[in-house]
N, C-alpha and C positions, 0 to 999 in steps of 0.2 A: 672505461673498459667494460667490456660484457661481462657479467653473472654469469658465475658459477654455477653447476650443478652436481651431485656427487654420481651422476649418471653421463657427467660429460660437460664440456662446456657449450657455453649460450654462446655461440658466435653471431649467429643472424637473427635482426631484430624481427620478429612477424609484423606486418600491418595490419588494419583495418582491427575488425574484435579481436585478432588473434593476438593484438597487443598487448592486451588485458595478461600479465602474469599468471593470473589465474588459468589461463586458457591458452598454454604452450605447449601444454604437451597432452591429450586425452588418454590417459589407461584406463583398459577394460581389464576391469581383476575381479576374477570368477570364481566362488571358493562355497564347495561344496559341504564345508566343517558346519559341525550345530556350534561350535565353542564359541562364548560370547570373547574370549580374549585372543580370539586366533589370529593370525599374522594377517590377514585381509581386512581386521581392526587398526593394526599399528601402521602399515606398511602408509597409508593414505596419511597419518598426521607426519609422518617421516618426511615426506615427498612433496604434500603438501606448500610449506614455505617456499622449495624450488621452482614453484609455476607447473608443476606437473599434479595435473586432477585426474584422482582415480575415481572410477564407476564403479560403484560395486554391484554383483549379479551373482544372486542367489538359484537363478535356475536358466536353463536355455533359453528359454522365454524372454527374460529380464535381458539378457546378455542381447538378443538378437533384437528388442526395441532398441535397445542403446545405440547396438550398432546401425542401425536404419533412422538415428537422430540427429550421430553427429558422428566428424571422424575419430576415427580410432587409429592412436600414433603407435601404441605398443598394448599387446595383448598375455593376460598371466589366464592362461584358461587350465582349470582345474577339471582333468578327466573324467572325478567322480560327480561333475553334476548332473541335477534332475531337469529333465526337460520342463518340468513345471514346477512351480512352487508349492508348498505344500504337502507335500506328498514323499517326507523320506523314505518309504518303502518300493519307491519308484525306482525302476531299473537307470544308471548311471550312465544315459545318453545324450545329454542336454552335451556334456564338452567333446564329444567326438562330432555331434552336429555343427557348434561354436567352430570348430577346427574347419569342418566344411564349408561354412560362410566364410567364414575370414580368407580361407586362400583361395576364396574367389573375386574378393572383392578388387577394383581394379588399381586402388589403392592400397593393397597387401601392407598390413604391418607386420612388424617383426612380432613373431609369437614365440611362448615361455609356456609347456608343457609341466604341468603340476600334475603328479601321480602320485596315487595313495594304492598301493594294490594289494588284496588281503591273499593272494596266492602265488607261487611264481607265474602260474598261467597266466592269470590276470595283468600284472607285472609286464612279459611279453607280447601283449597284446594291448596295454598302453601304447609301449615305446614305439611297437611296431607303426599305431595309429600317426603318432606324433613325428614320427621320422617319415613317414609316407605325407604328409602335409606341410612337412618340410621347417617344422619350427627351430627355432634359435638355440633351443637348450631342453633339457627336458630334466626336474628336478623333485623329487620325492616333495611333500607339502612339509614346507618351516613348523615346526614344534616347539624349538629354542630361540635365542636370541642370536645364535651362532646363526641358525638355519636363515633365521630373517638378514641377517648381515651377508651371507651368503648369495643371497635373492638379490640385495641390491647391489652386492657385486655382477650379478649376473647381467642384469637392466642394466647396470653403468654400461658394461661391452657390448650389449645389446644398442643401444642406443647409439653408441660410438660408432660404432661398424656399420649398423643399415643408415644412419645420418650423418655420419661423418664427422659428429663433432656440434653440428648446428640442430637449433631446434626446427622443430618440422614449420614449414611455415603453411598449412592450410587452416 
């Protein structure tokens, strides 16, 4: 029988490196937070055992090597990031550019819109962002155990729905 995942089941074996468990599923997971325990900590030893490898990207920069390395199956881009590392007093453009790379790529993954907004303003010109690039869900950033249980419900149907069930096989 194929393996499970709590994001869907493994129906189709990948070949060649894609075989490798470890190399089934590529997520770009973008997270703008200073907290050393924040969900972009847990969420990878979570997923991890399932054959799905998260990337983590701390800045625009980081997110957009990643992406021009290897494919990217599902993408969690966090709104608030900085175009560059370093620099938290940096205006929060690195994940509205991530958004623009990605839905252009010709391999489009399913994308997961993480907003933190400190105003309603702000707030509506997230989602506005995120719905205009078309992504999967759009979800305030996990703070709790709930919020992160919440995420990986979200990825499960995420996954289910743009792959149908199978893992991506490139």
């Amino acid at each position: 029988p194929a393996p499970r995942s709590p994001l869907g089941p493994a129906q189709s074996q990948p070949q060649g490196p894609a075989a490798d468990p470890a190399h089934r599923l590529n997520m770009l997971l973008s997270d703008a937070s200073y907290r050393t325990d924040s969900w972009a900590e847990i969420v990878p030893r979570l997923l991890g055992p399932m054959g799905i490898r998260a990337h983590l990207a701390g800045s625009g920069q980081q997110a957009t090597h990643l992406i021009q390395s290897m494919p990217i199956h599902v993408a969690l881009v966090d709104l608030g990031l900085p175009l560059e590392s370093g620099d938290p007093t940096q205006a929060p453009e690195g994940g509205y550019r991530l958004l623009d790379i990605l839905s252009r790529l010709a391999n489009r993954p399913p994308m997961v819109a993480i907003i933190s907004a400190r105003t309603p303003r702000e707030e509506g010109r997230q989602l506005s962002a995120a719905l205009h690039h078309g992504v999967f869900a759009v979800m305030n950033r996990p703070r709790t155990a709930g919020d992160v249980e919440t995420l990986l419900e979200v990825l499960r149907r995420c996954v289910t729905r743009h792959y149908k069930g199978r893992w991506p096989t490139s």
